[in-house]
C-alpha positions as CSV (number, residue, x, y, z in Angstrom):
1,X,0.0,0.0,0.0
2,X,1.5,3.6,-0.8
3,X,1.0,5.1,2.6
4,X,0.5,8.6,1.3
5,X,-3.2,10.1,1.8
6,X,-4.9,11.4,-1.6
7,X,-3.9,15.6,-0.7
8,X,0.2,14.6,-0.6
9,X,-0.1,12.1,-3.7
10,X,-1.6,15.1,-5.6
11,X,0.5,17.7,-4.1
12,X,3.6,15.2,-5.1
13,X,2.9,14.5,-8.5
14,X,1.9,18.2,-9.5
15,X,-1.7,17.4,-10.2
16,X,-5.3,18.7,-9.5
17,X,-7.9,17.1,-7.8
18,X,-10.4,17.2,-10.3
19,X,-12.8,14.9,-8.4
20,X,-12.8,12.9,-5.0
21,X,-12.9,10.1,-4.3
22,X,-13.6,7.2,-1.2
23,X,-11.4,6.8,1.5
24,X,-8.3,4.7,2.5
25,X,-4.9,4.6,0.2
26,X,-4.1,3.0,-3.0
27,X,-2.6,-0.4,-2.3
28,X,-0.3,-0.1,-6.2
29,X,0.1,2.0,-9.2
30,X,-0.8,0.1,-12.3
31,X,-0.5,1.4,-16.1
32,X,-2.5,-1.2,-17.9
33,X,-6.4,-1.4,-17.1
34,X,-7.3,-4.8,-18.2
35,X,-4.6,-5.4,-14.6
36,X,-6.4,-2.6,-12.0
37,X,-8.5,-3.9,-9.7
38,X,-9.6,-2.7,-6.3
39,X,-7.5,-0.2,-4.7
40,X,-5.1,0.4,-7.4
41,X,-4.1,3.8,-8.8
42,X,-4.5,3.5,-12.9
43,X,-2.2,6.1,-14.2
44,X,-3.1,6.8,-18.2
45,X,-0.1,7.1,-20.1
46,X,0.1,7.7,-23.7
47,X,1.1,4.5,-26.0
48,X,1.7,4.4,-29.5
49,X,-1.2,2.8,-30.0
50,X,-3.6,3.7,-27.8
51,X,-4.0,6.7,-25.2
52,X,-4.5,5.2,-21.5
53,X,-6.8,7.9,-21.0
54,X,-9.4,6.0,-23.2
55,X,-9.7,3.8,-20.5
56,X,-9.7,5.0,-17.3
57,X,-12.9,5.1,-17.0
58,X,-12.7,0.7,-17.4
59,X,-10.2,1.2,-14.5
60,X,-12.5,3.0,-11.9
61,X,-15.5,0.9,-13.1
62,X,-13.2,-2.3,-12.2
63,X,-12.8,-0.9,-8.4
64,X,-9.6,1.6,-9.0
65,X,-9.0,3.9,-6.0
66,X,-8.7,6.5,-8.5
67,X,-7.1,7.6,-11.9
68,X,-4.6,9.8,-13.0
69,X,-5.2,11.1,-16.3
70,X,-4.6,14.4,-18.4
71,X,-6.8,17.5,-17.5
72,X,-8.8,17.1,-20.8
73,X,-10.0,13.5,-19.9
74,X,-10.1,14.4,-16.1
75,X,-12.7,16.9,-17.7
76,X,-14.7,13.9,-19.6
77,X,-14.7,11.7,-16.5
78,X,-16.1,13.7,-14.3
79,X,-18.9,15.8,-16.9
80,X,-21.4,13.4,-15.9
81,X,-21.1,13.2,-12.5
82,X,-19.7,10.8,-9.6
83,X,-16.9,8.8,-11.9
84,X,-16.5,6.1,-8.8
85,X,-13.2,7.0,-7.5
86,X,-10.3,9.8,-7.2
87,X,-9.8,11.6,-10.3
88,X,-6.0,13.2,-10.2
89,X,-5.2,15.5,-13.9
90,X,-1.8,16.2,-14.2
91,X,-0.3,17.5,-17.6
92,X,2.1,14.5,-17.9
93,X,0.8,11.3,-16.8
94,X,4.1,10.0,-16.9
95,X,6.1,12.4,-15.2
96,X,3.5,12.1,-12.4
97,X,3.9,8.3,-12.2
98,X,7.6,9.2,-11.7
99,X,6.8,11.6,-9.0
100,X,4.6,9.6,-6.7
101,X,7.7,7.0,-6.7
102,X,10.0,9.3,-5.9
103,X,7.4,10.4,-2.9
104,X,7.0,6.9,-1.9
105,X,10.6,6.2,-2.1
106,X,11.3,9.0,0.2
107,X,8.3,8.1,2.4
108,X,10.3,4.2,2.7
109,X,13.0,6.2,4.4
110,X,15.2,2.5,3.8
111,X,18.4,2.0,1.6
112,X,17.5,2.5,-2.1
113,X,20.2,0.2,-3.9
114,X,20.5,0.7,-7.8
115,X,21.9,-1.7,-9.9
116,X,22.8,-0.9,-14.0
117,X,25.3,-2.8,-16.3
118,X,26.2,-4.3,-19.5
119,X,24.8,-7.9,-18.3
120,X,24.3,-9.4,-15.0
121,X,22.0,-6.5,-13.5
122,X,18.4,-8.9,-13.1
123,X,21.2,-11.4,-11.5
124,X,22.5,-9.6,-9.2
125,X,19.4,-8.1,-8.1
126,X,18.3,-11.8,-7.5
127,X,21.1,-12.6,-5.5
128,X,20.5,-9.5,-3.1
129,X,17.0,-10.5,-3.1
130,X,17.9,-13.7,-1.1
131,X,20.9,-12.9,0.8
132,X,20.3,-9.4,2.1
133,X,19.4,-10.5,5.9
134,X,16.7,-7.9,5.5
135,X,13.4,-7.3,4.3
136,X,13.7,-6.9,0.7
137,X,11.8,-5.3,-2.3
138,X,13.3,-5.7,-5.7
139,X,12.1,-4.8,-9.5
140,X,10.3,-8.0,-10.6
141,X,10.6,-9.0,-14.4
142,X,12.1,-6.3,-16.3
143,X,11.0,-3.5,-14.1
144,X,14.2,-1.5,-14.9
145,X,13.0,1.6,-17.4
146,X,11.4,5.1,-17.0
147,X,8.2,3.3,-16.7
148,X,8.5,-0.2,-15.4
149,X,11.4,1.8,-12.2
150,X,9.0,3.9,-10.6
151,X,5.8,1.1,-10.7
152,X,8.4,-1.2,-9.2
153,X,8.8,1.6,-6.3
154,X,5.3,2.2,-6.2
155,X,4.7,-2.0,-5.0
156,X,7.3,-1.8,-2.2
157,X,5.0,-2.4,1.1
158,X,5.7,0.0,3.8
159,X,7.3,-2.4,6.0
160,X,10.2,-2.6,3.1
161,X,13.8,-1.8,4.2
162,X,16.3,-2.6,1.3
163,X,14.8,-1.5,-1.9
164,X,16.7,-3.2,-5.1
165,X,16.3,-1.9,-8.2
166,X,17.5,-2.8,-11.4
167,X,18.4,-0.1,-14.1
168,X,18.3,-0.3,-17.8
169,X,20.1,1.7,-20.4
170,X,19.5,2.4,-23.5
171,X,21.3,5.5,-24.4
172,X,22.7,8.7,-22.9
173,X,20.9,10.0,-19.8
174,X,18.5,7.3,-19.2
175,X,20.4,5.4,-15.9
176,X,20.8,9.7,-15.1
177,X,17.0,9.9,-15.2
178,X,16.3,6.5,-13.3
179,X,18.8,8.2,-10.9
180,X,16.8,11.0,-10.4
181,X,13.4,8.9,-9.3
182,X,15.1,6.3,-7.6
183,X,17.6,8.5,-5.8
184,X,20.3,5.7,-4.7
185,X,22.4,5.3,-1.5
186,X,24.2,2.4,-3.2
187,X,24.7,2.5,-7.1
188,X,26.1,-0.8,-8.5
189,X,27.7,-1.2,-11.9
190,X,28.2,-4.7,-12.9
191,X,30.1,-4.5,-15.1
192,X,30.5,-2.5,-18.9
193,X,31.0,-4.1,-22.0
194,X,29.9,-4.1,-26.1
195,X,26.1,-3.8,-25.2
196,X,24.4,-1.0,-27.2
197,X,27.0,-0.3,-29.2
198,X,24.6,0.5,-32.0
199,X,23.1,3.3,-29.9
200,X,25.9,4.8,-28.1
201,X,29.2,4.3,-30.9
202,X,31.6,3.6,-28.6
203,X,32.9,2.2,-25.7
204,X,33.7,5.3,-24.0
205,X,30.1,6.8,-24.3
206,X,29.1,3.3,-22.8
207,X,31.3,4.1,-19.7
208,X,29.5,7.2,-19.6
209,X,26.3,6.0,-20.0
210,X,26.9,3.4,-16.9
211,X,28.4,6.2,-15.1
212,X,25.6,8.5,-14.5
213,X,24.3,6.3,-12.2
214,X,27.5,7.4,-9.7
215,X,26.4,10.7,-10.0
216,X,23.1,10.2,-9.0
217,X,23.8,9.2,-5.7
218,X,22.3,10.8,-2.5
219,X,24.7,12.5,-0.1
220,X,26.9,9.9,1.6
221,X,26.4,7.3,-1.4
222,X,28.4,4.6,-1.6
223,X,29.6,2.9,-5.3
224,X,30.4,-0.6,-5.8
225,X,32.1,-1.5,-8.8
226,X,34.3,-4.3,-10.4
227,X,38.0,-4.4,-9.1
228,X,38.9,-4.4,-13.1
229,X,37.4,-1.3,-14.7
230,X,39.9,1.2,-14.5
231,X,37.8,3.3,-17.3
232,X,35.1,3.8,-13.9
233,X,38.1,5.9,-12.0
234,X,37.5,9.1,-13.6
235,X,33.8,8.8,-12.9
236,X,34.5,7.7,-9.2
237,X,34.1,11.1,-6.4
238,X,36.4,11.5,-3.2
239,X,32.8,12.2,-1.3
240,X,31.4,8.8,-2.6
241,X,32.9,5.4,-0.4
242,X,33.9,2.4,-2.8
243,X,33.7,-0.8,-2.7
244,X,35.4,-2.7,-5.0
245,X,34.9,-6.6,-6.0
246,X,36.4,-9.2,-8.2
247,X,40.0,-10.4,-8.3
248,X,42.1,-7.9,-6.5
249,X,38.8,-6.6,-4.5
250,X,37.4,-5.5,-1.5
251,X,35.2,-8.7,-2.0
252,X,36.7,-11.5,-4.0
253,X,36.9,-15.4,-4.4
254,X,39.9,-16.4,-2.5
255,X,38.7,-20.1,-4.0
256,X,36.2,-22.4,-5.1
257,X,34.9,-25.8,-6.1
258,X,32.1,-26.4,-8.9
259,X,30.8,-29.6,-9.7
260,X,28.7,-27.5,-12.5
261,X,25.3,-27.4,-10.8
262,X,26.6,-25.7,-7.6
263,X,29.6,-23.7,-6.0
264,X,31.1,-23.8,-2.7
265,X,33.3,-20.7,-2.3
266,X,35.3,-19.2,0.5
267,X,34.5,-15.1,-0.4
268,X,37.0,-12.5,1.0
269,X,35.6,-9.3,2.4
270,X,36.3,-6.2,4.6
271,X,34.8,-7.9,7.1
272,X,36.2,-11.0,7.3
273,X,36.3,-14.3,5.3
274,X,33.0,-17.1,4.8
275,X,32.4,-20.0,3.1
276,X,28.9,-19.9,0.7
277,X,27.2,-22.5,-0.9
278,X,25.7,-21.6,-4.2
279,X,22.8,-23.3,-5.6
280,X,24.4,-22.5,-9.5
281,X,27.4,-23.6,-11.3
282,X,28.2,-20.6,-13.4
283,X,31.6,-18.8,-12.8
284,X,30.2,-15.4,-14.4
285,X,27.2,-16.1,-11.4
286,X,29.9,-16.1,-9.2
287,X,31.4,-13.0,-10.3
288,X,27.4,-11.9,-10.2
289,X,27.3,-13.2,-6.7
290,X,30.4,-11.2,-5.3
291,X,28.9,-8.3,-6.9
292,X,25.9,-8.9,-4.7
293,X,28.1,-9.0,-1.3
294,X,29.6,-6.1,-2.1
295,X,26.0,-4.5,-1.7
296,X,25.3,-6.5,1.2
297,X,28.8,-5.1,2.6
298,X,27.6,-1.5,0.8
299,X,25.0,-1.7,3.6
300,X,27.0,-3.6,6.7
301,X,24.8,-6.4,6.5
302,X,26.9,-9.5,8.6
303,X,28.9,-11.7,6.3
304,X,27.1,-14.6,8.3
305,X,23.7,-14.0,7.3
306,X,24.7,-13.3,4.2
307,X,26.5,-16.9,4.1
308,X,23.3,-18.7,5.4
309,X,20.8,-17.4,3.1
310,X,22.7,-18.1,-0.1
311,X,21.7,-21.8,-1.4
312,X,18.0,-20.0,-1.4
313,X,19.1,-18.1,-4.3
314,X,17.0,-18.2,-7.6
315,X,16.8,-16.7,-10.7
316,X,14.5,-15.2,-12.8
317,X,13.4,-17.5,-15.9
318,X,14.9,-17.4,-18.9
319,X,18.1,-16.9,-17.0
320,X,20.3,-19.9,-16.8
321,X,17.2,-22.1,-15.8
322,X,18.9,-25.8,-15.6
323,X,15.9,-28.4,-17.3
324,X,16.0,-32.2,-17.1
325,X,14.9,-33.9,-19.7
326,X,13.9,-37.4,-20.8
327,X,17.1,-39.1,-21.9
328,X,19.4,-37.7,-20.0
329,X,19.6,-34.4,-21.9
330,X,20.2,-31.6,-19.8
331,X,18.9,-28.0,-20.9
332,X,20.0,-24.7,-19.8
333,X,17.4,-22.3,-21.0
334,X,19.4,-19.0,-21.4
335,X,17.3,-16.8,-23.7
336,X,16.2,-13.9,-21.9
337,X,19.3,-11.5,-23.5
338,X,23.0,-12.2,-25.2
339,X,25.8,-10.2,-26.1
340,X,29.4,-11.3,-26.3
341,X,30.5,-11.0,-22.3
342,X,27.3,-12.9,-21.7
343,X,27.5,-15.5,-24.6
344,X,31.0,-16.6,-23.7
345,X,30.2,-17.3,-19.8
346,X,27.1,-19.1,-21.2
347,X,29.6,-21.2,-23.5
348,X,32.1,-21.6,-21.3
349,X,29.7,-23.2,-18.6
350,X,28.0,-25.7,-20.9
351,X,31.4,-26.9,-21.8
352,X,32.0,-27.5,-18.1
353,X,28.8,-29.3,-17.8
354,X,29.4,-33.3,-17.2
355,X,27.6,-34.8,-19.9
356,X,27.6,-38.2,-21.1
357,X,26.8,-37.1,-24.9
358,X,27.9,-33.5,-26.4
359,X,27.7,-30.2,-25.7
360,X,25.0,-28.6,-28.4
361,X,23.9,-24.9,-28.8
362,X,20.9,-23.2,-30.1
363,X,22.5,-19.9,-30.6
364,X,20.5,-16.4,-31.3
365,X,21.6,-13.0,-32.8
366,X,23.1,-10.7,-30.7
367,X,21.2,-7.5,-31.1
368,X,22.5,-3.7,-30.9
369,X,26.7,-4.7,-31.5
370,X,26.7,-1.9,-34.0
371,X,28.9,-1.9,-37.0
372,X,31.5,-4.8,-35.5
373,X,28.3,-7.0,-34.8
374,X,29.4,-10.0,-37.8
375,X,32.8,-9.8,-36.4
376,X,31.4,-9.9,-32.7
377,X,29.0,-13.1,-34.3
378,X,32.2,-14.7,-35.8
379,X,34.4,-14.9,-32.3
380,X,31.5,-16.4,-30.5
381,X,31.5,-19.1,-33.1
382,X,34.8,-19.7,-32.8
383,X,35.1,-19.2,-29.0
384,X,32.3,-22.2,-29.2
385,X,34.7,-24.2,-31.3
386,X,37.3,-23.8,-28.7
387,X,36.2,-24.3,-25.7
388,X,34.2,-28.2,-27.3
389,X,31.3,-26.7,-28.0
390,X,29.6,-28.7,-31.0
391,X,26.9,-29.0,-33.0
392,X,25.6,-25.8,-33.4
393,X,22.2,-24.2,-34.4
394,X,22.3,-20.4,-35.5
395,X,19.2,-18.2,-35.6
396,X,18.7,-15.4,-37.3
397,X,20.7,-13.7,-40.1
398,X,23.4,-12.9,-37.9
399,X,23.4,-16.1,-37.1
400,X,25.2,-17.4,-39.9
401,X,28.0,-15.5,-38.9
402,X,28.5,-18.3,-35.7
403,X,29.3,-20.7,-38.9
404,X,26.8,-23.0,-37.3
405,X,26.3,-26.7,-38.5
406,X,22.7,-25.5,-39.3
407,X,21.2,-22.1,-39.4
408,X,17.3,-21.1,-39.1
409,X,16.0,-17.5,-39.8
410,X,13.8,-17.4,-37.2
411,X,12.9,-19.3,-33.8
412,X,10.0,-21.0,-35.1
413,X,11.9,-22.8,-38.0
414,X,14.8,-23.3,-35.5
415,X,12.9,-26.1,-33.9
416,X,12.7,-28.9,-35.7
417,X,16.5,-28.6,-36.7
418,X,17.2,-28.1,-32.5
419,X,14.8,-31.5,-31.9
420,X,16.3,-33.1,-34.6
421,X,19.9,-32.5,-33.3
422,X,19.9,-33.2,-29.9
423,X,20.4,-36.8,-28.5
424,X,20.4,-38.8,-25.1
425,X,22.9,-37.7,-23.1
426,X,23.7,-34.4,-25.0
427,X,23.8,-30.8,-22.9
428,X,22.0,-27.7,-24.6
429,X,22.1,-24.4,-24.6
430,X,19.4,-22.3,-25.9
431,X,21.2,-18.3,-25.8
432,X,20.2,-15.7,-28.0
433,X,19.0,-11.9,-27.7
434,X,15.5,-10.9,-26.3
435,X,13.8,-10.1,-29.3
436,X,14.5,-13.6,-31.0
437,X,12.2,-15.4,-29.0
438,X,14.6,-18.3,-28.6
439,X,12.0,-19.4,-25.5
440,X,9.8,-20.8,-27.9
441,X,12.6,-23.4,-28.6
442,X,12.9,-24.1,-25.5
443,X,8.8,-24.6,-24.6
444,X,8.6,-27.0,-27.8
445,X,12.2,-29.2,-27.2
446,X,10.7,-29.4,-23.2
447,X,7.0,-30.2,-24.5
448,X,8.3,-33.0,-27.0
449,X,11.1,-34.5,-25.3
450,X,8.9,-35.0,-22.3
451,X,5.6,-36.5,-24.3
452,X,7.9,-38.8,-26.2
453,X,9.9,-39.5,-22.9
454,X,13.1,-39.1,-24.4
């Protein structure tokens, strides 16, 4: 519930009351209205297709505390009397939405972690979600852009006292904007590599771009960052505490074991040295994992509890998801994003896998490389080829450029060439970038395999 009475949510988002409503607080803001039910606060935002403001009215007839619209349809709403719930008209329905979080957020009064990077972000953010000895509200799903940030505030109960948010980027300003809503005590940077090239140019506006999120930290922010980015330093402020992790850290790996499911590492901090077990086998969910303390350490959460609540970790789907199939063919169902850091972990930890067949991958475009994105293609194919990674299935046009063994131009004719590949005992990776839809692989290969039983 956003524990801010109807006057101070108006007052805070720079809107009029153009009609009132019942009583009580909204319990969630909510932007679709086929999703508001009672209690929630419908906030009409303009689409491409449609304007929200068409259906507000849908909204407060489904039980919606109230609305908050433009002043035109706040006009139309209320012209024939009682519309059935608060009626809020602000010029920008958006910039309102972003408003109220920023209210709320400051009405939490808790640690506001933000967490941006080239890959690893919705991983990390998992991770804290189940270590942090504390009771925590993170972004769900892909919560992480001007829109999807502040509804993921707006959800955080009042009893919340670690809020975790993830932060997209898509071009210059953006993480500075999220900044600006969110406002962090804690700004994580995963890590930065060729993501968004095709957007940004370079690697040095990508640097940039990360690096905004450093200086939108509240007074008395604190920045953790990987041990290895030395382009970060210029960004970094003498009033701003870092923590540093990775090899040659403030948090690091002083060793581990991996039998490819799960990890048992002794992890090196300020405060001390503890053995965690890891419910993954991933080394770059290591890495992700050490990024994660470093948060915890960001906010002088015990090492202890830290250590204890670690084999509860789990990810969001898509990410790494580990299937068992009929036949002894184990899946890992990797298709929510790609790009080359995140392709060559992926790679790197089917090859590790023990399997009694081979090690096969479905293998998507990588989207957004820019100009250097069939050269980008080409190294991941051959990285493949090195590390025992064989046969492979590309997808899409860049696809070819993996030199796969068989090639499909889209997901849906990838299928039969991924069933018709894959054999007992075999491990396979499905990996591509979001807007392949490489899932659908994944749902048919898991449907079959198991109707067949093997």
């Amino acid at each position: 519930m956003i524990e801010l009475s109807p006057e101070s949510i108006a007052e805070g988002v720079g809107a009029d009351v153009v009609a009132e409503g019942g009583g009580g607080r909204p319990e969630r803001a909510v932007i679709d209205s086929r999703e508001a039910r009672a209690g929630d606060l419908f906030v009409a935002l303009p689409g491409q297709r449609a304007d929200g403001g068409e259906f507000a009215a849908d909204a407060l007839e489904a039980g919606a505390w109230g609305v908050i619209v433009d002043p035109a349809r706040g006009r139309l709403l209320t012209r024939e009397g009682d519309p059935g719930g608060w009626v809020l008209a602000a010029t920008d329905p958006l910039v309102a939405l972003q408003s109220l979080a920023t209210a709320w957020r400051r009405e939490l009064a808790c640690p506001v972690v933000g967490i941006t990077g080239s890959v690893g972000k919705t991983s990390v953010k998992d991770i804290c979600r189940a270590i942090l000895p504390m009771r925590v509200h993170a972004s769900r799903e892909n919560f992480n852009t001007e829109i999807g940030l502040p509804l993921a505030i707006c959800e955080a109960p009042p009893e919340t006292e670690a809020l975790v948010l993830e932060m997209a980027m898509r071009g210059r300003g953006q993480i500075a904007e999220l900044s600006r809503i969110a406002e962090p005590d804690i700004g994580a940077i995963t890590n930065i590599g060729p993501v968004h090239l095709e957007l940004l140019g370079t690697m040095d506006a990508i640097v940039e771009a990360k690096a905004e999120i450093l200086g939108g930290l509240r007074e008395s922010g604190r920045a953790v960052i990987p041990a290895d980015e030395e382009a970060l330093e210029p960004h970094l402020h003498e009033s701003v505490v870092t923590i540093t992790f990775g090899p040659g850290g403030d948090v690091f790996c002083r060793s581990y074991e991996s039998d490819g499911r799960s990890i048992e590492a002794a992890i090196g901090t300020p405060d001390g040295e503890e053995t965690f077990r890891f419910p993954f086998g991933e080394a770059h969910n290591l890495q992700n994992a050490l990024a994660a303390i470093a948060i915890g350490t960001a906010l002088e959460a015990p090492l202890g509890d830290m250590s204890q609540r670690a084999p509860g970790i789990t990810f969001s789907r898509l990410r790494g998801e580990l299937i068992e199939l009929p036949g002894e063919i184990l899946l890992v169902n990797d298709c929510y994003n790609a790009n080359p850091i995140s392709m060559r972990a992926a790679l790197e930890h089917l090859a590790s896998l023990d399997a009694k067949g081979r090690h096969v991958a479905v293998l998507g475009e990588m989207l957004e490389l820019g100009q250097e994105a069939e050269q980008y293609h080409r190294e991941i194919g051959a990285h493949a080829r090195q590390v025992g990674v064989g046969p492979i299935v590309g997808v899409g046009e860049l696809g070819r450029d993996y030199v796969p063994d068989a090639w499909a131009p889209d997901a849906q004719a990838a299928v039969p060439l991924a069933e018709a590949m894959v054999e007992p005992g075999d491990a396979v990776l499905i990996k591509g970038s979001r807007g392949v839809g490489l899932e659908l692989v994944t749902d048919e290969l898991v449907a079959r395999r198991r109707a067949d039983g093997g």
